[in-house]
N, C-alpha and C positions, 0 to 999 in steps of 0.2 A: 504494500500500500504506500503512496506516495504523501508526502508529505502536502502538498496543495489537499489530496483526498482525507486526508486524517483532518488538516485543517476546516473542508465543507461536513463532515460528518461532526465534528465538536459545535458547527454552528446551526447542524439540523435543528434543533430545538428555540432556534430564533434567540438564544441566549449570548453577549458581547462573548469573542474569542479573542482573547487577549494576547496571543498567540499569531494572529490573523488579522487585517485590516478587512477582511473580505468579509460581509455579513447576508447569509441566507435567509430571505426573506419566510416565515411563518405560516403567514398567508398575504395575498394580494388583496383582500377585502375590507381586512383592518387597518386604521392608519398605526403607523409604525411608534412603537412604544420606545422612546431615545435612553429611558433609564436604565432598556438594556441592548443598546448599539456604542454606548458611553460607559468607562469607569468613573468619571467624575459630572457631575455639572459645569457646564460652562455656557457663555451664548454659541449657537448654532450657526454656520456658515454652509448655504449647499452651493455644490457646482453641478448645475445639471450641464451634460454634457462634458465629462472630464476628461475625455479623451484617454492620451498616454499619462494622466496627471502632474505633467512638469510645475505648471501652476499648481494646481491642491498641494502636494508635496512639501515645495517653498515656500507657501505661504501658511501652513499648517505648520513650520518650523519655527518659520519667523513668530506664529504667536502662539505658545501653547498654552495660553490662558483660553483657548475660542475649543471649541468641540469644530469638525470640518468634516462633512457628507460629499463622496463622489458618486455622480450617477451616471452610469453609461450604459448602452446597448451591446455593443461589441466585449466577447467577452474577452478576446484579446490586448484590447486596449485595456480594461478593467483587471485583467494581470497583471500588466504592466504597472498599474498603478498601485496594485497591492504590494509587487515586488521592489517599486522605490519606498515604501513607507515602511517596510518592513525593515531595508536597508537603513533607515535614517532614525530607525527607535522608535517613531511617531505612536506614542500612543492616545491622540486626539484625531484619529483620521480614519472612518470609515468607507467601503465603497458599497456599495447598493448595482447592480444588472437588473436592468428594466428600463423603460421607455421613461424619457425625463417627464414626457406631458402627463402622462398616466402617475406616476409619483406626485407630480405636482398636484394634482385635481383632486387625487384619491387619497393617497398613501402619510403624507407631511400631514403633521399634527396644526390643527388650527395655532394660529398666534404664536408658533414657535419657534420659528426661524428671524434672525438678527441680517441676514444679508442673502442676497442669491446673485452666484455669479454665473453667465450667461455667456461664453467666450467664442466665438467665432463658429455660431452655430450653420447647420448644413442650408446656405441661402436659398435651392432649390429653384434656380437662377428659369425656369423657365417656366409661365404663367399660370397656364393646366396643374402645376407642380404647387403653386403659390401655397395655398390650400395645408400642405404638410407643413410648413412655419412653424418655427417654435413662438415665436414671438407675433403671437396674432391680434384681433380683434379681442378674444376672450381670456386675452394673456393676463393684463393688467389687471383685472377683477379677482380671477382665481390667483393671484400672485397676491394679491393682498391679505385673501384668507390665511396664507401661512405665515404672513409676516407679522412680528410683532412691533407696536407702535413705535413710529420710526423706523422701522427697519428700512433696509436697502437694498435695493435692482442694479446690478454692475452689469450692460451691455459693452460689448466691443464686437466688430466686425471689418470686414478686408471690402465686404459687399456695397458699394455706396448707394443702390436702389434699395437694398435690404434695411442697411441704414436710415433712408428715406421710410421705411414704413415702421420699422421702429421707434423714431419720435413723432411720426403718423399715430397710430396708435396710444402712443402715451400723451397725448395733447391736447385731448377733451376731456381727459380723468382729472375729475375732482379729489381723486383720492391721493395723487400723488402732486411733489414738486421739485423741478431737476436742482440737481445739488452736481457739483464738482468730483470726479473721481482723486481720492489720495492722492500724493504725488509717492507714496511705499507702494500701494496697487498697480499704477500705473507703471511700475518699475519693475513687479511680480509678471514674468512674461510665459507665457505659455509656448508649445513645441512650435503648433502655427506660427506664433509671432514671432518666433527667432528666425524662422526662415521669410515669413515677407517684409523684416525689416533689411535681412541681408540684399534684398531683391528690390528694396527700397518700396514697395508698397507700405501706403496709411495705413496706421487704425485707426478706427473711426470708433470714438466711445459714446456713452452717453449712461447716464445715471439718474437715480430717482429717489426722493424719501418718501416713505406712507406718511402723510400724515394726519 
């Protein structure tokens, strides 16, 4: 038995593995109980969309007062992520396999999340496509349920029409109002941005508080 398997079998029970950054979901129908994804309390930070986790990683290092949730699809990118955190000690850093909209709508605990970072999601560049967005019409609504007051929406993307509907979107919400990204986040760069900065391609950010 393999060590990754010993580690999915100690998290069958939905119980933190401390052992493991990797956490196997219970069920899909209950929202996720964080007292046992975390050893400790702290505020909540998720990335939907984490990719190979360069960003969660870093920035789970830099603050290990913050509890920090990776969600991804692919479960290969979602190794990858378990196996930098595991590398670097990180015991405030969870990752979650599943669909980020589905976690968002379903799964995230009402008022519980302190920040959500949103990083260079798949723009689905062609119109018929639009539709799959992560950052839609019903974005900004259901992002509020999980956010606790004040909490914060970190966009960035390479896509500058994608961009256009992202603060599209966020523009007629009463519920939020744009704030400035860090100049420590802005500086936390993820695997994408390291290569469209070498290639000289923007990011394009944009940020939000609940208030």
């Amino acid at each position: 038995m393999t060590t990754e398997t010993q580690h999915h079998k100690a998290n069958s029970t939905g119980k933190v593995d401390l052992l493991s950054p990797l956490y196997e979901l219970p069920s899909i129908l209950e929202r996720l109980d964080l007292a046992q994804l975390f050893s400790k309390k702290g505020p909540l930070e998720v990335e939907l969309g984490s990719g190979d986790g360069s960003f969660l990683v870093a920035y789970a290092k830099q603050n290990p007062e913050r509890n920090f949730l990776g969600v991804e699809r692919l479960l290969g990118r979602i190794r990858k992520t378990a196996r930098k955190s595991v590398r670097a000690g990180l015991m405030n850093l969870r990752c979650i396999r599943i669909e980020s909209a589905y976690l968002l709508e379903f799964l995230l605990p009402r008022n519980s999340v302190s920040a959500l970072h949103i990083y260079f999601p798949d723009p689905w560049p062609k119109r018929k496509h639009h539709r799959h967005r992560l950052i839609n019409e019903r974005f900004p609504a259901l992002a509020s349920q999980a956010l606790v007051p004040a909490g914060r929406i970190y966009l960035r993307t390479d896509h500058p029409e994608y961009h256009a509907q992202m603060l599209e979107v966020f523009r007629p919400s009463a519920l939020y109002r744009p704030v400035d990204t860090p100049p420590d986040l802005q500086e936390t760069l993820t695997d994408f941005e390291r290569g469209f900065q070498s290639r000289d391609i923007a990011t394009l950010r944009a940020a939000y508080e609940l208030v």
